[in-house]
VEXNUVEX-130737 format. One line per field, with one value per residue: residue number from 1; residue in one letter; x, y, z of N, C-alpha, C in turn. Coordinates in pm, 1 decimal. Example, Ala and Ser with C-alpha at 12.3 -4.5 7.8 and 13.67 -1.06 7.14 Angstrom:
<nodes>
k = 1, 2
r = a, s
nc1 = 1319.0, 1285.0
nc2 = -569.0, -225.0
nc3 = 780.0, 708.0
cac1 = 1230.0, 1367.0
cac2 = -450.0, -106.0
cac3 = 780.0, 714.0
cc1 = 1320.0, 1290.0
cc2 = -330.0, 3.0
cc3 = 780.0, 787.0
</nodes>
This chain:
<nodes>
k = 1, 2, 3, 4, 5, 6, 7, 8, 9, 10, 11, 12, 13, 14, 15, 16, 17, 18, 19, 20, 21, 22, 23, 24, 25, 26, 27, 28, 29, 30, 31, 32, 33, 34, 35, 36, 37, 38, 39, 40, 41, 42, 43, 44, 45, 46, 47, 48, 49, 50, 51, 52, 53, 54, 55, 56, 57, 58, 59, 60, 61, 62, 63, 64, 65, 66, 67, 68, 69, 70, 71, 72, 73, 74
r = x, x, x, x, x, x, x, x, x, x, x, x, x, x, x, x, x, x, x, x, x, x, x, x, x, x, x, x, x, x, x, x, x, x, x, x, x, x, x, x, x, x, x, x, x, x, x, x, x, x, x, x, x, x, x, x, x, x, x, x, x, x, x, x, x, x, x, x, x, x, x, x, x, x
nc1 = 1295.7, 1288.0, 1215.7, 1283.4, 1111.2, 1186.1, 1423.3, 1486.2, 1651.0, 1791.4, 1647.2, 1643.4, 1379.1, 1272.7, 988.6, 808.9, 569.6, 284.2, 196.6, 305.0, 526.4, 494.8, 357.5, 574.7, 745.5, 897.6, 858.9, 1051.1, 1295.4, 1239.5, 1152.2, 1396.3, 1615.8, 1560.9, 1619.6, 1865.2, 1983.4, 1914.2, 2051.5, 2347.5, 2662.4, 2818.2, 3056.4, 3026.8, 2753.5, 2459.3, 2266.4, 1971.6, 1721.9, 1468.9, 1204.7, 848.5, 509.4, 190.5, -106.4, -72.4, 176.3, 517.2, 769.1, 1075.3, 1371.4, 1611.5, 1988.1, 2057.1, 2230.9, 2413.0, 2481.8, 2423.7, 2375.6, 2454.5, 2448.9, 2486.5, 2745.6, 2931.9
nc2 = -2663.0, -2508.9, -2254.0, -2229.0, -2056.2, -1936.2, -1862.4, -1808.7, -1979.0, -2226.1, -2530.4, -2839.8, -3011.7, -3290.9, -3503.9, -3761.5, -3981.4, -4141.9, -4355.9, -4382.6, -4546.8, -4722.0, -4870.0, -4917.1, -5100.8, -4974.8, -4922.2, -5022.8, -4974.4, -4663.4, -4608.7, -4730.8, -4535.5, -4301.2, -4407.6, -4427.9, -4136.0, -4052.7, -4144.7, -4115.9, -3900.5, -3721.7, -3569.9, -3604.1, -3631.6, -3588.9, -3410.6, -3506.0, -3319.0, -3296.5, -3533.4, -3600.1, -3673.0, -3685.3, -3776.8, -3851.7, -3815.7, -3820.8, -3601.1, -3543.6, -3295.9, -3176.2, -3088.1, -2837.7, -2809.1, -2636.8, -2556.6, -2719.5, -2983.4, -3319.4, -3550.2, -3476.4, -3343.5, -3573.1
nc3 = -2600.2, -2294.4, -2012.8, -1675.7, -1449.4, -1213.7, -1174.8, -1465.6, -1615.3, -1905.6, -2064.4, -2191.9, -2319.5, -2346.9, -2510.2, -2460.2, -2632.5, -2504.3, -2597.6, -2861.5, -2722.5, -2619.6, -2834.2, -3006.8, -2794.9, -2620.7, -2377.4, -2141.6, -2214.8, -2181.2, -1881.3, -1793.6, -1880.8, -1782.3, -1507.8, -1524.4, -1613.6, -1348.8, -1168.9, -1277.1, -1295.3, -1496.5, -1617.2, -1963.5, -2045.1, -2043.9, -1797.9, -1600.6, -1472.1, -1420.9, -1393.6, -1534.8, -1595.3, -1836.0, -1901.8, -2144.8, -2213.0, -2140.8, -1979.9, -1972.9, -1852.3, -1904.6, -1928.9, -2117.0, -2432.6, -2608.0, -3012.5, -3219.1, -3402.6, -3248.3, -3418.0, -3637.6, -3674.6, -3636.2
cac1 = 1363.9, 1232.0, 1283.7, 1225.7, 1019.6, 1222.2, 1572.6, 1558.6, 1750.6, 1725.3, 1682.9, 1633.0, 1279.9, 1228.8, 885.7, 758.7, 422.0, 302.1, 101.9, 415.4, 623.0, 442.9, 348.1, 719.5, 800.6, 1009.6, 850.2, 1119.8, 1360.4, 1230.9, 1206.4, 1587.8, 1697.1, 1523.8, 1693.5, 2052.6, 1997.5, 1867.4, 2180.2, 2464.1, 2672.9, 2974.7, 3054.3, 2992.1, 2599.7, 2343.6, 2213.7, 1809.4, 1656.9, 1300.5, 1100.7, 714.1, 411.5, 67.1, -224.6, -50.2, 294.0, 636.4, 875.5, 1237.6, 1434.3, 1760.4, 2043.0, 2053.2, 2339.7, 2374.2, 2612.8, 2408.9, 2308.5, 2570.9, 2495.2, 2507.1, 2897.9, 2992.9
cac2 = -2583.2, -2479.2, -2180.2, -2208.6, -1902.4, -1838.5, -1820.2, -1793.3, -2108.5, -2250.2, -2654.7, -2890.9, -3043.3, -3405.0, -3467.5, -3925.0, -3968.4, -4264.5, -4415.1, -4467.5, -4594.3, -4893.1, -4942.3, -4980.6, -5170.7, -4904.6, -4870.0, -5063.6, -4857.1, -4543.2, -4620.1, -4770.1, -4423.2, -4212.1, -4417.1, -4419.0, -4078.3, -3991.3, -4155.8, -4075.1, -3774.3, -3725.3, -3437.0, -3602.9, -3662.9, -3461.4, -3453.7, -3542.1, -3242.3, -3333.4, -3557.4, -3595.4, -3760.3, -3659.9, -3879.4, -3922.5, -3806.8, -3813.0, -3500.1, -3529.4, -3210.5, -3227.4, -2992.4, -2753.0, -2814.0, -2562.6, -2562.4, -2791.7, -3172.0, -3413.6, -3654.8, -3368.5, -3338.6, -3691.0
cac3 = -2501.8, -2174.4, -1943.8, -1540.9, -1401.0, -1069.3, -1204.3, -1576.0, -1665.3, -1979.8, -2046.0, -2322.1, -2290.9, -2429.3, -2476.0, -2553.5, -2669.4, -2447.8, -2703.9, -2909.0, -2681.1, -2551.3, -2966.6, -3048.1, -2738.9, -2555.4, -2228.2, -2074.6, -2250.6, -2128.9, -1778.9, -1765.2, -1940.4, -1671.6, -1410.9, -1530.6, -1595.5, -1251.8, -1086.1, -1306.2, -1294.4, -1538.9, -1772.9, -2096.0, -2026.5, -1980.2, -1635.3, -1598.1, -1426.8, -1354.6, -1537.8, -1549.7, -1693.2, -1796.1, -1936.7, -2275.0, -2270.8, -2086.0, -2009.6, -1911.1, -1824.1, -1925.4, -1953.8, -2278.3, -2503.3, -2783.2, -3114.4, -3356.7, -3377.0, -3229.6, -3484.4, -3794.9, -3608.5, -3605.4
cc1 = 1258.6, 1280.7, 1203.3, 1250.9, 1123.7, 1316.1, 1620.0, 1626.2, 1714.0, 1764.9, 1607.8, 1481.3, 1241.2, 1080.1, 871.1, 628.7, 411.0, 270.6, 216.2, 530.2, 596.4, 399.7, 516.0, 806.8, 893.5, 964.8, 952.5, 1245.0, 1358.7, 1219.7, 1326.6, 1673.1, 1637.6, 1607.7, 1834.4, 2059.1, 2022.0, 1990.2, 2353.1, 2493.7, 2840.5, 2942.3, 3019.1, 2855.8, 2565.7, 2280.1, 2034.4, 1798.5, 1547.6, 1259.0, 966.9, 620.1, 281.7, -7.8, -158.8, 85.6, 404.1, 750.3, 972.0, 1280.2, 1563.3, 1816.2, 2035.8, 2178.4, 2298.1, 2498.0, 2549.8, 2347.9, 2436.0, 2576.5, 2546.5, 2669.8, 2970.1, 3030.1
cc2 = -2527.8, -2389.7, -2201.6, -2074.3, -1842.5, -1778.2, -1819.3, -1884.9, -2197.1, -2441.2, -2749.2, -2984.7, -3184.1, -3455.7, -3643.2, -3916.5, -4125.2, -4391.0, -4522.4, -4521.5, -4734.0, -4924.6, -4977.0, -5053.5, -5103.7, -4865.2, -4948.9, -4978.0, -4684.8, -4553.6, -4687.6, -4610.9, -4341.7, -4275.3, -4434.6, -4294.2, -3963.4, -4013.8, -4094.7, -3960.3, -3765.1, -3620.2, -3459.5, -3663.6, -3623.2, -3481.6, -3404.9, -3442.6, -3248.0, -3434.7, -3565.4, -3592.6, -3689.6, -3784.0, -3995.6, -3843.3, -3772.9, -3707.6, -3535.2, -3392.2, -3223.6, -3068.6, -2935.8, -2771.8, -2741.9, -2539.6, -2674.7, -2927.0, -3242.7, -3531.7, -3586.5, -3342.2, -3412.9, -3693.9
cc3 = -2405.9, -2058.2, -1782.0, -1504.4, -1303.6, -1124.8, -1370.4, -1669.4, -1784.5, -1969.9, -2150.1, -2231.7, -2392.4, -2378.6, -2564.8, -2522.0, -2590.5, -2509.7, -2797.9, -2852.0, -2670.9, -2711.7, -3008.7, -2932.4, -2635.4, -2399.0, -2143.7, -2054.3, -2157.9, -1960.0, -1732.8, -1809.0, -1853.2, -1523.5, -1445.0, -1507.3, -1468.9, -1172.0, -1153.5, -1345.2, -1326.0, -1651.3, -1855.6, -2100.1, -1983.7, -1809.8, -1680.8, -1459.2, -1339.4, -1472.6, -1445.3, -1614.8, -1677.9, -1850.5, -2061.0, -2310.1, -2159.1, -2051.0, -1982.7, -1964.2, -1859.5, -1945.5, -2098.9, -2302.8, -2618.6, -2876.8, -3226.0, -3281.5, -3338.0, -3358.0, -3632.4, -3793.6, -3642.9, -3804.4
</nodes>
């Protein structure tokens, strides 16, 4: 979780190690899931915020959902 300074706002903070992405094959993955995210905009999916990269790891911004695990639900 992640709070922005100006306005307070809170926002779920996913954080990929780059290292393991490109070892399990997912860098394709992860840049296709940053661009769906970036274009699509429907209630039942989180909306992508910001993302941004440093040397050795990936952020995406996403909205905060709170009430538990979706899959602990299912």
């Amino acid at each position: 979780m992640a709070q922005k300074k100006d306005d307070l706002q809170y926002f779920a903070l996913k954080i990929l190690v780059k290292k393991k992405i490109e070892v399990v094959g997912e860098k394709k993955h992860t840049f296709n899931e940053r661009e769906v995210l970036t274009w699509l905009s429907h209630p039942f999916i989180l909306k992508l915020h910001y993302c941004f990269q440093t040397k050795s790891k990936v952020y995406m911004v996403l909205d905060l959902v709170t009430g538990g695990d979706l899959y602990y639900n299912l």
